[in-house]
C-alpha positions in Angstrom: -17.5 19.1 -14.0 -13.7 19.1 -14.5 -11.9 17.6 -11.8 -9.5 20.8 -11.7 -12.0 22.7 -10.3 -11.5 21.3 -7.3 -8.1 22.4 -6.4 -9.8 25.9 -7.1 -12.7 25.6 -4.9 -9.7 25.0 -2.3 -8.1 27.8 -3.2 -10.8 30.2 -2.4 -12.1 28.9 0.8 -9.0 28.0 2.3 -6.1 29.5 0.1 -3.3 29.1 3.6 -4.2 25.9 4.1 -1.4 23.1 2.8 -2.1 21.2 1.0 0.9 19.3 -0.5 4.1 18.0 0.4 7.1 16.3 -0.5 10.8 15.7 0.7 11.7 19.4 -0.7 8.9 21.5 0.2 5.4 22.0 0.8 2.9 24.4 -1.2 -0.7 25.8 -0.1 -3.6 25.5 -1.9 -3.3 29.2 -3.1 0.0 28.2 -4.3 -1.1 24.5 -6.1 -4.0 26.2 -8.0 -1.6 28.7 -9.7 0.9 26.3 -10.1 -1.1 24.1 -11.7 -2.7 27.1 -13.6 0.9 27.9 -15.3 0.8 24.2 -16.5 -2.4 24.4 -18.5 -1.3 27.6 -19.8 2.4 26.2 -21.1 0.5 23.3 -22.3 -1.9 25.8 -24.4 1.2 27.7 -25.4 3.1 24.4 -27.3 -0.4 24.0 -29.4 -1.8 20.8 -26.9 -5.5 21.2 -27.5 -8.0 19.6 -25.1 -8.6 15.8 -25.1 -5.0 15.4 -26.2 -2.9 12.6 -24.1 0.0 14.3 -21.7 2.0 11.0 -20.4 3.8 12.2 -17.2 6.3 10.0 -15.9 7.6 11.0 -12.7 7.6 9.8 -9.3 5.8 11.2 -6.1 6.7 14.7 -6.2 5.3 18.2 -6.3 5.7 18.1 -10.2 4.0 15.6 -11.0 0.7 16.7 -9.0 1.1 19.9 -11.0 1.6 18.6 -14.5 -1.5 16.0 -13.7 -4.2 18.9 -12.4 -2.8 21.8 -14.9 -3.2 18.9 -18.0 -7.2 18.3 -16.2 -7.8 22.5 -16.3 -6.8 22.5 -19.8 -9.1 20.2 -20.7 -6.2 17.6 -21.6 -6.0 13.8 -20.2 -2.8 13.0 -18.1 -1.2 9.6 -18.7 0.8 9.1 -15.9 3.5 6.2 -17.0 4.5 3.8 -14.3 8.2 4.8 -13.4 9.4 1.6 -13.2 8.7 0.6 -16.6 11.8 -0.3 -19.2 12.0 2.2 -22.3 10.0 -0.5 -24.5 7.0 -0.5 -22.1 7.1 3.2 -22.0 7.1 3.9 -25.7 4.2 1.1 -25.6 2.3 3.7 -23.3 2.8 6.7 -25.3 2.0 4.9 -28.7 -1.2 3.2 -27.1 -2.3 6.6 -25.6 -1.1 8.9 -28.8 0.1 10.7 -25.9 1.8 14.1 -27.5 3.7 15.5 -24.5 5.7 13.6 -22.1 6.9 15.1 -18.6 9.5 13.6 -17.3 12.9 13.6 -15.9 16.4 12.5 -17.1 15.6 8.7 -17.0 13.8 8.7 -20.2 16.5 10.0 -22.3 16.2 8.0 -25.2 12.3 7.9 -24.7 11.9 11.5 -25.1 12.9 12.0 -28.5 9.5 9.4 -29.5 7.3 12.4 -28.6 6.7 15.7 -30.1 6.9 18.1 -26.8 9.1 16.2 -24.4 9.5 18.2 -20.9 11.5 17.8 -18.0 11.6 18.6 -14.3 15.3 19.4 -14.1 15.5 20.8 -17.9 18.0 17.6 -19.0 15.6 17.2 -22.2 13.8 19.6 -24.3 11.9 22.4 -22.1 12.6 22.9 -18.3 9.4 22.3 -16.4 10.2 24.8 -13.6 11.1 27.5 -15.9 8.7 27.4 -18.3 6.1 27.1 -14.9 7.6 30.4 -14.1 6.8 32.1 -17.2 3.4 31.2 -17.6 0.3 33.5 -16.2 -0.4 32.0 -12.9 -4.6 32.5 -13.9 -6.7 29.8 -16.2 -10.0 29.6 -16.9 -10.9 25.7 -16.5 -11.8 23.6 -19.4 -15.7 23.0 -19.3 -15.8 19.0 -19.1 -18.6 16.5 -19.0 -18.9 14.1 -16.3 -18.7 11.2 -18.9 -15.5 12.8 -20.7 -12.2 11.1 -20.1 -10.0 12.8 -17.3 -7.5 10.3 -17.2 -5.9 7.4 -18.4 -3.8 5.0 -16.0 -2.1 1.9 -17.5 -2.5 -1.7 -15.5 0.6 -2.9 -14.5 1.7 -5.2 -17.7 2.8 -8.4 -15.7 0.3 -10.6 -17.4 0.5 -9.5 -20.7 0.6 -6.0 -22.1 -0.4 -3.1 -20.0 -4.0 -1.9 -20.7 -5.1 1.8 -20.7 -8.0 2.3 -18.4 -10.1 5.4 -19.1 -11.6 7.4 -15.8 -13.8 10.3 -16.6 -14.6 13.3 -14.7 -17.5 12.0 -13.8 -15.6 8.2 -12.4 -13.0 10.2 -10.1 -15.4 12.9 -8.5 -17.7 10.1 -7.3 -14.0 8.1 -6.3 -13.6 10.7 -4.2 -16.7 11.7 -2.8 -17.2 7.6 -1.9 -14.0 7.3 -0.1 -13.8 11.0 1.7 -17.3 9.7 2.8 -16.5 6.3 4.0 -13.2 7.2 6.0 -14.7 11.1 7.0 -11.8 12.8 5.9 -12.1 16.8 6.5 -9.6 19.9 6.1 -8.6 18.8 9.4 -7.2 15.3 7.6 -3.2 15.0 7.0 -2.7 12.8 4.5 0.5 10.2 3.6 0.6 8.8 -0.2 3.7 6.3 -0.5 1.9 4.0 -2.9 3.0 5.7 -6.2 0.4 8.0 -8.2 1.5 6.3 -11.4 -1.2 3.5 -9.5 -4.8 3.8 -8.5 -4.4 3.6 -5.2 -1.9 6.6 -5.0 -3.7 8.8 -7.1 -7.3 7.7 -5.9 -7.2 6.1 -2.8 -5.1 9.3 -1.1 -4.2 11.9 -3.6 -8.0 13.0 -5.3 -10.2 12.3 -2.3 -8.1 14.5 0.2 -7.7 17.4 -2.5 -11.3 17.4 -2.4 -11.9 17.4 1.6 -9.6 20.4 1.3 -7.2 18.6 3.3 -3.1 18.3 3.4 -1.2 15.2 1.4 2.7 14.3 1.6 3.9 12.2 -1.0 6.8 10.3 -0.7 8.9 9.4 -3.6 9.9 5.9 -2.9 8.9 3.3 -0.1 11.2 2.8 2.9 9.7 2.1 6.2 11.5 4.7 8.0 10.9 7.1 5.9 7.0 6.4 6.4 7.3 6.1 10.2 9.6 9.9 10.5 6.7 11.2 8.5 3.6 9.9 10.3 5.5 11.4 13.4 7.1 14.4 12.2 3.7 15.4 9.7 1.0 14.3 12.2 -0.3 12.2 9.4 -3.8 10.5 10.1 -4.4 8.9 7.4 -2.7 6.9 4.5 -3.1 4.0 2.5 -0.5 0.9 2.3 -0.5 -2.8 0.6 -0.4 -5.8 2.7 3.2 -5.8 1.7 4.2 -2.7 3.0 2.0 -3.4 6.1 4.3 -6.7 6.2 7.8 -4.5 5.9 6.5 -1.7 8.4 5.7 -3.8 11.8 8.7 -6.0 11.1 11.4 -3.1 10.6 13.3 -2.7 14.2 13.9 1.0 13.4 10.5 2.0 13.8 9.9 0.7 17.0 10.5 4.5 18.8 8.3 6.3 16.3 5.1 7.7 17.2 2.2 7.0 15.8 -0.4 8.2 17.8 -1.7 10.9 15.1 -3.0 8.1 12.9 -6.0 7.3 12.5 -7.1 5.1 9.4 -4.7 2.6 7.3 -6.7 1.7 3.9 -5.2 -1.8 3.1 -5.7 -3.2 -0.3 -4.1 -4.0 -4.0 -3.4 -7.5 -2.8 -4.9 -10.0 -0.3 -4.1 -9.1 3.4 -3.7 -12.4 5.4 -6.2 -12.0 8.4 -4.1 -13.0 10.9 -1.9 -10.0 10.1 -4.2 -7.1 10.9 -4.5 -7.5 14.6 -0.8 -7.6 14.7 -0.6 -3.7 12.2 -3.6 -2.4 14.2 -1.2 -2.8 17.6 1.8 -1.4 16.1 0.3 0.9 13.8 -2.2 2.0 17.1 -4.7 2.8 14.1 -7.4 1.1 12.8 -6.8 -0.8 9.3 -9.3 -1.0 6.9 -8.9 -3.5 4.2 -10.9 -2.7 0.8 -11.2 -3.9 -2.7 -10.6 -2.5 -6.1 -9.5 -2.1 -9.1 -7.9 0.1 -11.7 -11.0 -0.7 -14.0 -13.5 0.8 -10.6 -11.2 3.8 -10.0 -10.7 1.7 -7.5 -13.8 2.1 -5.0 -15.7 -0.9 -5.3 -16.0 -2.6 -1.7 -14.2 -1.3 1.8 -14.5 -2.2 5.8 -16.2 1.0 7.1 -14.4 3.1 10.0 -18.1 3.9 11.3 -18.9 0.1 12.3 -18.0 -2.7 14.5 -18.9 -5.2 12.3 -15.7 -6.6 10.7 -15.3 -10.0 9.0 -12.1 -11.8 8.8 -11.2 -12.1 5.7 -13.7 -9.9 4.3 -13.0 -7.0 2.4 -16.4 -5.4 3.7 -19.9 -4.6 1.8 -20.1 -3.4 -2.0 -20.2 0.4 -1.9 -23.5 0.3 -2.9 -23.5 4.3 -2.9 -21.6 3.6 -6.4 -21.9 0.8 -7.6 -23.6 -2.2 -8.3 -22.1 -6.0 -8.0 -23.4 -8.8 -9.9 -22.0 -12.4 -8.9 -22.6 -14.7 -11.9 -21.6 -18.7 -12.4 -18.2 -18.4 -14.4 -19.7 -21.4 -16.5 -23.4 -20.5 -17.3 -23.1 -16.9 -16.7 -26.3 -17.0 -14.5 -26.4 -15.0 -11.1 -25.6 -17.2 -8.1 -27.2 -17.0 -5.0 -26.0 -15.6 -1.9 -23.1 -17.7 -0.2 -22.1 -18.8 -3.9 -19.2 -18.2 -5.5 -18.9 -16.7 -9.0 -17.0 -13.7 -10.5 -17.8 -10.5 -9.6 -19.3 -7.9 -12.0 -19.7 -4.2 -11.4 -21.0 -1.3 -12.8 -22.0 2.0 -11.5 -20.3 5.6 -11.4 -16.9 4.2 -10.7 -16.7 2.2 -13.0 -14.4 2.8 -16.0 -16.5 3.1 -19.8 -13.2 1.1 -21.3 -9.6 1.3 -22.9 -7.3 3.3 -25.0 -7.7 1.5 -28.5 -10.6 -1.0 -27.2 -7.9 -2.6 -26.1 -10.0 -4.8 -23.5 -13.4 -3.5 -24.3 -15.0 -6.7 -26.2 -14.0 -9.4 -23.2 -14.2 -7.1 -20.3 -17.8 -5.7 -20.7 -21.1 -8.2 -21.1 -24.3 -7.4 -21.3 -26.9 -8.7 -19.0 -30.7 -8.1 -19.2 -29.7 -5.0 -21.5 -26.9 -3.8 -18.7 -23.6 -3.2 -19.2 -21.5 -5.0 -16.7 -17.3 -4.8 -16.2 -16.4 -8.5 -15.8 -13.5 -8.3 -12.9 -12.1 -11.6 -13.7 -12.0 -11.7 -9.7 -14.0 -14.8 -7.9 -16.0 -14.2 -4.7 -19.2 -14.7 -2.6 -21.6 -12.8 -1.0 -22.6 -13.9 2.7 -25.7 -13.4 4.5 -25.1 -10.2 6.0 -23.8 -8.7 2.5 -20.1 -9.0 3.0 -18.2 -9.6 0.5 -15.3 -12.4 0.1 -12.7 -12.6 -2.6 -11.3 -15.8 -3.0 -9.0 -15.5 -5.9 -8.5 -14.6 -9.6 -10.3 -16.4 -12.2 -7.1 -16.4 -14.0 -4.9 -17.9 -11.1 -7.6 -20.8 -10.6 -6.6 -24.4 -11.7 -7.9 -27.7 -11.2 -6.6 -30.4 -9.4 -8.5 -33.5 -10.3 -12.2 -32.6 -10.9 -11.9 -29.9 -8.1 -11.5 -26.0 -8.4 -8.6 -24.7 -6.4 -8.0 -20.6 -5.7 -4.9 -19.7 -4.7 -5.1 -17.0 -2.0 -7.3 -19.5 0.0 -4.4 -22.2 0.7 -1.8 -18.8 1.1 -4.1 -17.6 3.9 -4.1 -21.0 5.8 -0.1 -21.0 5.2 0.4 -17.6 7.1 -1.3 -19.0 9.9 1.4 -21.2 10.6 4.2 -20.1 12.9 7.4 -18.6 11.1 5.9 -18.3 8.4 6.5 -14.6 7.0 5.2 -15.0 2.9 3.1 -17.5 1.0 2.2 -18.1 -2.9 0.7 -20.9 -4.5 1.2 -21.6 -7.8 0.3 -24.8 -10.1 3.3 -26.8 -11.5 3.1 -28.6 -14.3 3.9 -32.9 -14.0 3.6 -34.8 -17.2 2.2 -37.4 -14.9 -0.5 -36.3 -12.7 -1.0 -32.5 -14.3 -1.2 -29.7 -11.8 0.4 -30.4 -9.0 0.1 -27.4 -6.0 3.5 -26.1 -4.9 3.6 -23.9 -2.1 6.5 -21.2 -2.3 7.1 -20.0 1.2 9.3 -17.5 3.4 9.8 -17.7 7.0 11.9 -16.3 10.4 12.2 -19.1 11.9 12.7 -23.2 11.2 9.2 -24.3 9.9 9.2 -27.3 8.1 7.5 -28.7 5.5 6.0 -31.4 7.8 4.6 -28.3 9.9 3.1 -27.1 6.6 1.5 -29.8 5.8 -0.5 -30.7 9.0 -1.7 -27.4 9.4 -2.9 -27.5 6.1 -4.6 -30.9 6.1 -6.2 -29.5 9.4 -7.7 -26.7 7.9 -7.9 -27.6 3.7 -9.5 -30.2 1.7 -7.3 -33.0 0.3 -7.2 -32.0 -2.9 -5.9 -28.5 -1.5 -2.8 -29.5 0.3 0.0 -28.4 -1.5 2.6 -31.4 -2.5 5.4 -29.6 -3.1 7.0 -26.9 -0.6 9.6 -24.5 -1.9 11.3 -21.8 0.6 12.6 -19.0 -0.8 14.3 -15.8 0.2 11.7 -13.5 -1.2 8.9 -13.8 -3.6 9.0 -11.8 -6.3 6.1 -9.4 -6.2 4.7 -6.2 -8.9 5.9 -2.7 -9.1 1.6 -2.5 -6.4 2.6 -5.1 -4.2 0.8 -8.4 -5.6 2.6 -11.6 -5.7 4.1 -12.0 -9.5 2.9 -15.3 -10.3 4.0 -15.0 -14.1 8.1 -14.6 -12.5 7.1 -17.8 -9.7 6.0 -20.1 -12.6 9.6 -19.2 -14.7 11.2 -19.9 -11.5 9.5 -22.9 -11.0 7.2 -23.9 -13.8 9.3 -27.2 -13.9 8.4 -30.3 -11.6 11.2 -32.8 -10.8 10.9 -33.9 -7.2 7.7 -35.5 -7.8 8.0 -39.0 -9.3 
């Protein structure tokens, strides 16, 4: 099944209904399908034949929604490009992805002339978007697709190396979807908010697909400001909407949100970085909604694991059971590659209907997939446990894990012990390099009020083993952090990959 025929399906059982928004208008679902219609039938008209890549770099707008279902009904593959790429990364995208179209708008200038069909939303280079939409037939006959054929390609973010293209089929966002409008009950009823940018996962899969398919409404907002969120919770009614810890962070510490109401919402999805625990209690009060954190990934579409709304089981720190519905999690010894028992730690493996088959090129596909007993599993690169009542705990990133003496140390485990400590508004933990004693842990911290580093320290020697208590404390005005929220640890260890108070 095509994932276009979804919009469709809305269409005919509800065509008054809204069912998207953004800063200059709204449209119903009448009104999306033919949009989106008139794209697949431009796209026919320039010569794009189906399974050809169509890069659309724009941000959360009505456009982009339309170019990214009309390329799906064609039988095409949307590429949406992260908008905050530079020109180099971009023309890495649409050489990766052979991507033969690129929509767009007059940022990409000098990228545009690197593709055959370049098309813009405010006509500034090549074709005009709108007017071409208005000449096309509003009607289209969607492309018959497999589940197993690729529907779309989203590039990781890049900060570790160079961004990878993730293929999702038909077949990975429909049960995406279906997973998540299950877990968090969204209906018709449902009015959605998607801030996270759809260029990501979690904006085009954690919001944008899984409300299309409950039939429900979806306001996307072009660029994250926290009054901007908070006028349109109020002023939309939204109930439901998805935010990372980071935005959380911003939102319940802004002054000028204080007067907003938020008594329409309902459920806040949390996830694309590690919440601290001790935070939620404080978004659930001002939010007055209850916050869900989950896990993901670009590689699961994201659904992998969330906190059910239907439950009062929650664990601190958890980021709730495996959607088994889905998918299936193997834990494995990162040494032996043998499965660990419960209350272990090991990386997590998945596979299932979410999970991606593999990447543009193959860029990834030789390291990222094992086999196991004659399965295929997707190695996360993530480290985490299983506890008795099938919860599951993510500890850290294989990658971000270094030794200190003949001890394993995760990262996010010492920043969650640092945000309990009064005053302390941001924590990341990076290894430094000492030609003497080798890693040494530095803490790089930033707070509202006068903590000190003696303050750090006995809190973490309270609560940490010895060989996790950082030795070197850094404050800092902000810590940088990637275009989805997660702490940039390549950019902390340029800043301060070089140990001299430590003798």
């Amino acid at each position: 099944m095509n994932f276009g025929n979804v919009i469709d399906h809305a269409a005919r059982e509800t065509p008054d209904s809204w069912a998207v928004g953004d800063p200059e208008r709204r449209i119903t679902y009448a009104e999306l399908s033919a949009a989106s219609n008139a794209a697949a039938n431009l796209l026919a008209a320039r010569g794009v034949e189906p399974g050809e890549r169509v890069a659309i770099c724009l941000r959360n707008q009505i456009p982009f929604l339309t170019a990214y279902l009309g390329s799906m009904k064609h039988g095409a593959v949307p590429v949406p490009v992260n908008t905050r790429f530079n020109d180099e990364q971009v023309r890495y995208v649409l050489e990766t992805s052979d991507s033969s179209v690129l929509v767009t708008d007059e940022t990409l200038e000098s990228v545009a002339a690197d593709v055959e069909t370049a098309i813009t939303i405010d006509g500034s280079i090549g074709h005009d978007f709108r007017t071409l939409l208005e000449e096309a037939a509003d009607t289209y006959t969607v492309c018959p697709r497999r589940s197993d054929e690729t529907a779309a390609v989203v590039y990781s973010s890049g900060t570790t190396g160079r961004p990878k293209g993730v293929r999702h089929t038909h077949g990975n966002i429909i049960a995406n979807a279906r997973g998540i409008r299950s877990y968090h009950r969204l209906t018709r009823d449902d009015i959605g908010l998607t801030v996270s940018q759809c260029f990501h996962v979690t904006g085009l899969n954690v919001t944008t697909t899984p409300l299309l398919l409950a039939g429900a409404e979806n306001f996307l907002l072009p660029e994250w400001d926290p009054v901007s969120v908070a006028e349109t919770i109020e002023a939309r009614d939204v109930t439901y909407t998805f935010l990372t810890p980071n935005m959380v962070r911003d939102l319940i510490a802004d002054d000028d949100v204080e007067d907003y109401d938020f008594s329409s919402l309902e459920r806040v999805v949390v996830g694309g970085a590690p919440m601290p625990t001790g935070q939620l209690d404080d978004a659930e009060a001002v939010l007055d909604a209850t916050v869900l954190e989950g896990y993901g990934m670009t590689e699961t579409t994201p659904l992998a694991a969330f906190n059910r709304p239907d439950t009062d089981v929650r664990k601190p720190g958890s980021v709730g059971p495996p959607a088994r519905e889905v998918v299936d999690l193997r834990i494995e010894d990162i040494d032996t590659g043998q499965r660990v028992d419960r209350g272990e730690r090991g990386e997590l493996l998945w596979r299932g209907d979410t999970v991606t088959p593999g990447f543009e090129r193959q860029q990834r596909d030789t390291e990222a997939f094992v086999e196991r007993d004659g399965t295929r599993w997707f190695r996360s690169g993530d480290i985490g446990y299983l506890d008795d009542d099938g919860h599951l705990f993510v500890v850290g990133r294989r990658g971000d894990m270094f030794t200190v003496g003949c001890a394993n140390v995760f990262p996010r485990e010492i920043e969650e012990v640092l945000y309990e400590v009064d005053g302390v508004t941001g924590a990341a933990i990076i290894d430094v390099l000492d030609d003497r004693q080798g890693a040494v842990i530095t803490a790089i911290v930033t707070r509202n009020s006068n903590v000190s580093e003696a303050r750090i320290r006995e809190v973490c020697r309270a609560r940490l083993g010895e060989h996790e208590v950082p030795e070197q404390i850094e404050f800092v005005d902000d810590i940088p952090r990637t275009a989805t929220g997660k702490i940039d640890r390549v950019a902390l260890g340029d800043m301060f990959g070089t140990l001299s108070s430590v003798s």
